[in-house]
C-alpha positions as CSV (number, residue, x, y, z in Angstrom):
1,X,32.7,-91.5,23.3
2,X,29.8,-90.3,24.9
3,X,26.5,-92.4,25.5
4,X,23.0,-91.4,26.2
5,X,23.1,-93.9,29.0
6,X,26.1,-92.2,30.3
7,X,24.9,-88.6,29.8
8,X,21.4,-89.7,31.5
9,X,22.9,-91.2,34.5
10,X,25.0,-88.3,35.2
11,X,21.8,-85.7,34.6
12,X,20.0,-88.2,37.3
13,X,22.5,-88.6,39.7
14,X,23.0,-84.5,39.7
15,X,19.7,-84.1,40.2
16,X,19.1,-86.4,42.9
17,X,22.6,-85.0,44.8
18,X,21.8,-81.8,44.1
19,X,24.6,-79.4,44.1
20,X,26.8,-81.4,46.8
21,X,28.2,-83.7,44.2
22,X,28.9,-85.0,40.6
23,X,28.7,-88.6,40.1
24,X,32.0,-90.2,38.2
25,X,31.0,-92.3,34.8
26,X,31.1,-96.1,35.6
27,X,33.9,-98.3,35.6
28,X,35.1,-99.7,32.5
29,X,35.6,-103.4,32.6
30,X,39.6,-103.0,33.9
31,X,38.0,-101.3,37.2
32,X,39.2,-97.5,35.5
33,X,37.1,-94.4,35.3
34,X,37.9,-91.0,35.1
35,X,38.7,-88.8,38.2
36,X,40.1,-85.6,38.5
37,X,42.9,-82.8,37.1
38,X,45.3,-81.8,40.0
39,X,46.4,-77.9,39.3
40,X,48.9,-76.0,41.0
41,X,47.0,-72.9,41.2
42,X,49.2,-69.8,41.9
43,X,46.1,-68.0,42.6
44,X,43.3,-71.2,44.3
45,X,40.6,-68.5,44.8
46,X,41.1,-66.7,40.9
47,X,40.7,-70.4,39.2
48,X,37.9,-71.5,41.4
49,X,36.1,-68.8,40.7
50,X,36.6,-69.5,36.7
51,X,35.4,-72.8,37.0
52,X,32.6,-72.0,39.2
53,X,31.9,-69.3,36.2
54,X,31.5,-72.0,34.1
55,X,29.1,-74.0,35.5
56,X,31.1,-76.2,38.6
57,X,29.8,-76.8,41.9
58,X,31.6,-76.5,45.2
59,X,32.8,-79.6,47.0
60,X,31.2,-80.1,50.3
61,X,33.8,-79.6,52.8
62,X,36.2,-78.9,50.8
63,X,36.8,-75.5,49.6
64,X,39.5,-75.7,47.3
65,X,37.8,-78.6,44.8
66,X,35.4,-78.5,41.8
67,X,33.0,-80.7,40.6
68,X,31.5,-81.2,37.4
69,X,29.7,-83.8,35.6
70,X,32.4,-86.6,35.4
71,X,35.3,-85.7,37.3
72,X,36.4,-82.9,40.3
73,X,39.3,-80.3,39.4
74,X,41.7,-80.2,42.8
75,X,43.0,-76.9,42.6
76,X,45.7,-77.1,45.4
77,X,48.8,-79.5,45.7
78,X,50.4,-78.6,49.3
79,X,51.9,-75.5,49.0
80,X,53.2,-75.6,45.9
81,X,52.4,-73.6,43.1
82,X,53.1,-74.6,39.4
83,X,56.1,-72.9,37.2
84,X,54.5,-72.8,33.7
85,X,51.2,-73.7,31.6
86,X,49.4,-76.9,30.1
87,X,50.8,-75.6,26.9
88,X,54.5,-76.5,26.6
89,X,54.1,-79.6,28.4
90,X,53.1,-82.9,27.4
91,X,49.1,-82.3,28.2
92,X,48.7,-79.3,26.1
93,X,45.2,-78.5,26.9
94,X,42.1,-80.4,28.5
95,X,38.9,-80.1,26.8
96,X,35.2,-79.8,28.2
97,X,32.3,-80.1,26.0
98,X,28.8,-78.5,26.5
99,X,25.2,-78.4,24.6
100,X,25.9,-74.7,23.0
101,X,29.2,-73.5,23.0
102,X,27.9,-69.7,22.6
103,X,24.9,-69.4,24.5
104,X,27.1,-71.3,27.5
105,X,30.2,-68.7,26.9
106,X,27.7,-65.7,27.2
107,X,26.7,-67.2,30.8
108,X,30.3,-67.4,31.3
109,X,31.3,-64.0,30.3
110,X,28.6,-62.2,32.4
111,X,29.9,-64.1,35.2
112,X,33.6,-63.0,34.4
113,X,34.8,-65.1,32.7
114,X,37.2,-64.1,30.0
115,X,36.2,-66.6,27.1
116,X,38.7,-67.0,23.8
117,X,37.2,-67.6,20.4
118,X,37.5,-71.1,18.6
119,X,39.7,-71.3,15.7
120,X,39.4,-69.8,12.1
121,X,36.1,-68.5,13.2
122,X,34.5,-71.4,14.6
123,X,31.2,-70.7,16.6
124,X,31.0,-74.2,18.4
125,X,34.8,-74.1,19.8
126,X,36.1,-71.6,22.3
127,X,39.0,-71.5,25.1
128,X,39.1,-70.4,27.9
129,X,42.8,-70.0,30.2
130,X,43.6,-69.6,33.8
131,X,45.8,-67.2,34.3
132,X,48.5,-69.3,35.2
133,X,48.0,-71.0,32.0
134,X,46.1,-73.7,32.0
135,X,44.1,-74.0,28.5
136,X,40.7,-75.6,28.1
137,X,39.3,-76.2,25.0
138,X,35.3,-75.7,24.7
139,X,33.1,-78.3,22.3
140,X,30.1,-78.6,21.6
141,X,27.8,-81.3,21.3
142,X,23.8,-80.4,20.6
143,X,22.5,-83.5,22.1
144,X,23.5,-83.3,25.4
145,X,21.6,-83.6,28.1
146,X,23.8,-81.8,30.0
147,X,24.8,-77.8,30.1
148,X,28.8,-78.8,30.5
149,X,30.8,-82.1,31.3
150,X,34.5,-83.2,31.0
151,X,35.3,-84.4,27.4
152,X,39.0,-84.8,26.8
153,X,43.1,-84.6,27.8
154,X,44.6,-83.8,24.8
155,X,48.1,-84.8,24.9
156,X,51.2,-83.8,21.9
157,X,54.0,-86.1,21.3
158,X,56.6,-86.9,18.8
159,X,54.7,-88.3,15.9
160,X,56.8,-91.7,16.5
161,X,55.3,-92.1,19.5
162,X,52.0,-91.8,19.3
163,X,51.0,-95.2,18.3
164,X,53.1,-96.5,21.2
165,X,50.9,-93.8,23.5
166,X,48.3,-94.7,22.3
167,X,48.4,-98.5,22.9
168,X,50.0,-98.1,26.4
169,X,47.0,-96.4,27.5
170,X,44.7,-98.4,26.1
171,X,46.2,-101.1,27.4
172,X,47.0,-99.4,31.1
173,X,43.8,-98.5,31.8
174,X,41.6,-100.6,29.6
175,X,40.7,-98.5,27.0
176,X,39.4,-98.5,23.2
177,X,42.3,-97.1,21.0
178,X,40.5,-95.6,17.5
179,X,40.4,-93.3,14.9
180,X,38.5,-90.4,15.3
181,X,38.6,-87.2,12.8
182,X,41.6,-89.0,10.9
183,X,43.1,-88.7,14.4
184,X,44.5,-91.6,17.5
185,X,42.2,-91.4,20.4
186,X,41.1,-94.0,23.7
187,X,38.6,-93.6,25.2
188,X,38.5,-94.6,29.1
189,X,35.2,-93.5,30.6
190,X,34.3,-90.3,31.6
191,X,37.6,-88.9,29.3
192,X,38.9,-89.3,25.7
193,X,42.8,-89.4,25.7
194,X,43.6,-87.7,22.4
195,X,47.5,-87.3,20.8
196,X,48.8,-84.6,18.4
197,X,52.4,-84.1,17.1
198,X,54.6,-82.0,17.3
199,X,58.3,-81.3,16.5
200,X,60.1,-81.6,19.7
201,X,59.3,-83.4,23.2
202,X,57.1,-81.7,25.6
203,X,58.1,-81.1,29.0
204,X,56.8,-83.3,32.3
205,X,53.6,-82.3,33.6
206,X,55.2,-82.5,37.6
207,X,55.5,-79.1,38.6
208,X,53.5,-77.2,35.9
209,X,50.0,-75.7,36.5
210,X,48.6,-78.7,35.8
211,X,50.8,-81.3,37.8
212,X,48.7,-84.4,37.0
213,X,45.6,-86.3,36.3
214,X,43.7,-88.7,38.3
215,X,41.9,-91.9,37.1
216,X,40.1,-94.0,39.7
217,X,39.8,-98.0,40.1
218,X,37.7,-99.9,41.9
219,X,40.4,-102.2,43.3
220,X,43.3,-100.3,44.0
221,X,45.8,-103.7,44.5
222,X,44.6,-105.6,41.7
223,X,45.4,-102.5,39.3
224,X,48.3,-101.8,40.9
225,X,49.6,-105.3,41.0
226,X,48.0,-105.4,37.0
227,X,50.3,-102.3,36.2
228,X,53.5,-103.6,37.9
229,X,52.9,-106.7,35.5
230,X,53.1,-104.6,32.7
231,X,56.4,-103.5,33.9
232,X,55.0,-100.2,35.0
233,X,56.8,-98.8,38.1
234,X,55.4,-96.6,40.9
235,X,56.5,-93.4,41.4
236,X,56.0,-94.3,45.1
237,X,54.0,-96.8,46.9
238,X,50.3,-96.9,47.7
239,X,49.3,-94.9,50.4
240,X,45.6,-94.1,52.2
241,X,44.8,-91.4,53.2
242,X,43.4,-91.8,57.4
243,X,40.4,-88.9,56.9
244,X,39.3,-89.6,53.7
245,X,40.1,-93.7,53.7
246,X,41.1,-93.1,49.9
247,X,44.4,-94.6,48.7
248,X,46.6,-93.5,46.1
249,X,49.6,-93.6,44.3
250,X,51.5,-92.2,40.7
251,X,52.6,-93.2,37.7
252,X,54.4,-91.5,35.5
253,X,53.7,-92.5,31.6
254,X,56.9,-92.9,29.3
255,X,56.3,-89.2,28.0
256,X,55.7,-87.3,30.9
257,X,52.5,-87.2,31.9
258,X,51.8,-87.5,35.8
259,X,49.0,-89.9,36.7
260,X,47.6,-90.5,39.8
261,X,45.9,-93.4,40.8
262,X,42.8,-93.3,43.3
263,X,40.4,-95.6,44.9
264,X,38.2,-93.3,46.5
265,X,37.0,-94.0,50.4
266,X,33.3,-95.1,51.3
């Protein structure tokens, strides 16, 4: 999913912007890149400092965001505070991926940050959890240029549906639906959309820990009108945002995964 292009634009652009920001991968040829998880955080102040743990970088500004290479975790919705994990809902788990998985979860752990081993022994997987559940799975990829980036939303479905998933978002956002590890992914860039089954329906993403996920476009009405098309419907209608001159609305895909759409301000 990844490219060296990619990996060497972001290392640039995070050098040149220093810590104030972390530039989003470009826009895939249906105006969609990847933008941001939106968490509910019981406790804003105990996640931030996790992800900051790991490797994120403040948002200028803005006190409750984090940035890392390829998209910004929100970690506040209003005042409302998520009733139950990723796990148990239709986004089990997101994923990062970074060049070492154990020399990056040392750094982690001296900074606090409690680090769960990958599975069946695995040294280049780990998790790490919030502790009002959110799960991130850790990967590793030795060629990156990069000590951490966003890799992956990992989603788990009724095995019936996950072709259909996997064709409606390639097809929403403009993605390329394949086979990787014997397994459906799309890639959209900046993220890899990746489906598991399981035996029952997972529960909506609105209102859990991790409410939603963001995508942004370049052309906020075209998509929009492109979506509604499709036979998509709003969850409301597009609105901007006066301080930030963003504008935004949701969708909500046929399983119950939140979405929101953003085209960010100048």
């Amino acid at each position: 999913m990844k490219t060296a292009l990619f990996a060497a634009l972001l290392l640039a652009s995070s050098v040149a912007a220093g810590t104030a920001n972390a530039q989003y991968a470009p826009f895939n040829e249906a105006g969609v890149t990847m933008g941001h998880w939106h968490l509910a955080s019981k406790d804003a102040e105990a996640n931030k400092k996790i992800f900051l743990g790991m490797g994120g970088q403040p948002v200028t500004g803005n006190a409750q965001s984090v940035l890392f290479p390829g998209m910004r975790i929100n970690l506040t919705l209003g005042n409302a505070a998520g009733n139950g994990g990723s796990q148990g809902s239709v986004v089990n788990h997101v994923g990062f991926i970074v060049n070492n998985v154990q020399e990056q979860v040392a750094k982690w752990k001296a900074n606090g940050v409690a680090v769960l081993p990958g599975g069946n022994g695995r040294l280049d997987q780990a998790y790490v959890e919030t502790p009002d559940g959110l799960r991130m799975e850790i990967l590793e990829d030795k060629n990156q240029a990069m000590p951490i980036q966003n890799e992956h939303v990992h989603l788990r479905l009724l095995e019936a549906d996950i072709p259909k998933a996997q064709a409606w978002y390639a097809k929403t956002f403009g993605g390329k639906a394949y086979m990787r590890n014997n397994a459906p992914v799309v890639d959209i860039p900046g993220v890899q959309i990746r489906f598991a089954k399981d035996d029952k329906a997972q529960a909506p993403t609105k209102g859990r820990v991790l409410d939603h996920f963001g995508f942004d476009v370049k052309d906020h009405a075209a998509f929009v009108k492109k979506i509604e098309a499709e036979g998509i419907k709003l969850d409301e209608p597009p609105r901007k945002n006066a301080a930030t001159g963003s504008t935004i609305t949701y969708i909500t895909d046929p399983w119950g995964s939140r979405i929101e759409i953003v085209q960010r301000g100048s």
